[in-house]
N, C-alpha and C positions, 0 to 999 in steps of 0.2 A: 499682426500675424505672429504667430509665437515661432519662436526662433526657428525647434526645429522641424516643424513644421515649413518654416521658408528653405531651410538647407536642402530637405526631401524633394524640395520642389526645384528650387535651386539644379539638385542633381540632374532632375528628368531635361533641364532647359538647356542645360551645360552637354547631357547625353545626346539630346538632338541639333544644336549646335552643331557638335563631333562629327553627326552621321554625315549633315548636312553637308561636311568639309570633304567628306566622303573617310575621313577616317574610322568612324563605328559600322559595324556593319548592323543591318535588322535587328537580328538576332541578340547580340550588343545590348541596343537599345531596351528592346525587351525583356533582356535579365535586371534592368535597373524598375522597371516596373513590377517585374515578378517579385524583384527583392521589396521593395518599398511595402507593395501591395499585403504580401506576407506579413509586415511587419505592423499593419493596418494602417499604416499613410495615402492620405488622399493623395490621388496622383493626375489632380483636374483644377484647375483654377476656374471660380466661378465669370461666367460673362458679367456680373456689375462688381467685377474688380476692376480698380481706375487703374490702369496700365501704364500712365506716364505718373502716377504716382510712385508705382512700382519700380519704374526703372529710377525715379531721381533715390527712393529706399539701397538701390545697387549701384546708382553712381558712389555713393558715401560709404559701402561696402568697406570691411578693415582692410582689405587686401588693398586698399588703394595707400599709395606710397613704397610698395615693391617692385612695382613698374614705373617708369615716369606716367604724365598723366596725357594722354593721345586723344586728341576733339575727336567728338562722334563714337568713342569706344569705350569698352566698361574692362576689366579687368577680373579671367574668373578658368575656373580651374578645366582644360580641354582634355580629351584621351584621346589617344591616337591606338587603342585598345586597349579592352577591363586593363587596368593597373599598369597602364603606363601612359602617366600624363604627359603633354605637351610642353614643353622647356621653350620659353622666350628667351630666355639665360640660362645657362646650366646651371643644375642644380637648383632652380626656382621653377616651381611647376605650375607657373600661372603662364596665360595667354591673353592678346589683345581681341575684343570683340567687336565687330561693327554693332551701331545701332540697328542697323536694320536686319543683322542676324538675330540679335538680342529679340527684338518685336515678334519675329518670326516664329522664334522658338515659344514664346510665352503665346503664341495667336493658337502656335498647336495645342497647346495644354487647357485650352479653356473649354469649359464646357457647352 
């Protein structure tokens, strides 16, 4: 998967994650597909993508080693609305994710 193609998608997973916390609202979610879509980024993950492939691709993620490392969780960037992310630390705008937010969000994206 080429990079930014992973980041675009990346976004949409991180976006519904957010909503999911109840922090993004609909609408939120929405402008990250409107913008991507605009930009001509696929915004679906196909059904014969291996998924536990994908997730061990984000366990190795760069962002790992800015957070310590917490079993069952990936580490990646949340909004708690458009442009303002989620602070685990201050001034660090990463957040802890469970696995099975992570699965959830990547089940909605698939085609």
């Amino acid at each position: 998967m080429k990079h930014g193609l992973a980041v675009a998608l990346g976004l949409l997973v991180e976006a519904h994650i957010s909503h999911a916390r109840g922090w993004l609202s609909d609408t939120e979610v929405q402008q990250h597909y409107s913008l991507l879509g605009r930009n001509g980024m696929p915004t679906v993950l196909p059904r014969t993508l291996d998924i536990d492939a994908l997730i061990k691709l984000i366990r190795d993620d760069n962002k790992i080693g800015y957070l310590p490392r917490r079993e069952g969780h990936h580490v990646m960037v949340l909004l708690r609305h458009l442009g303002q992310p989620v602070e685990e630390r201050p001034g660090l705008p990463l957040a802890y994710v469970s696995e099975r937010e992570l699965r959830t969000a990547l089940a909605t994206l698939q085609a």
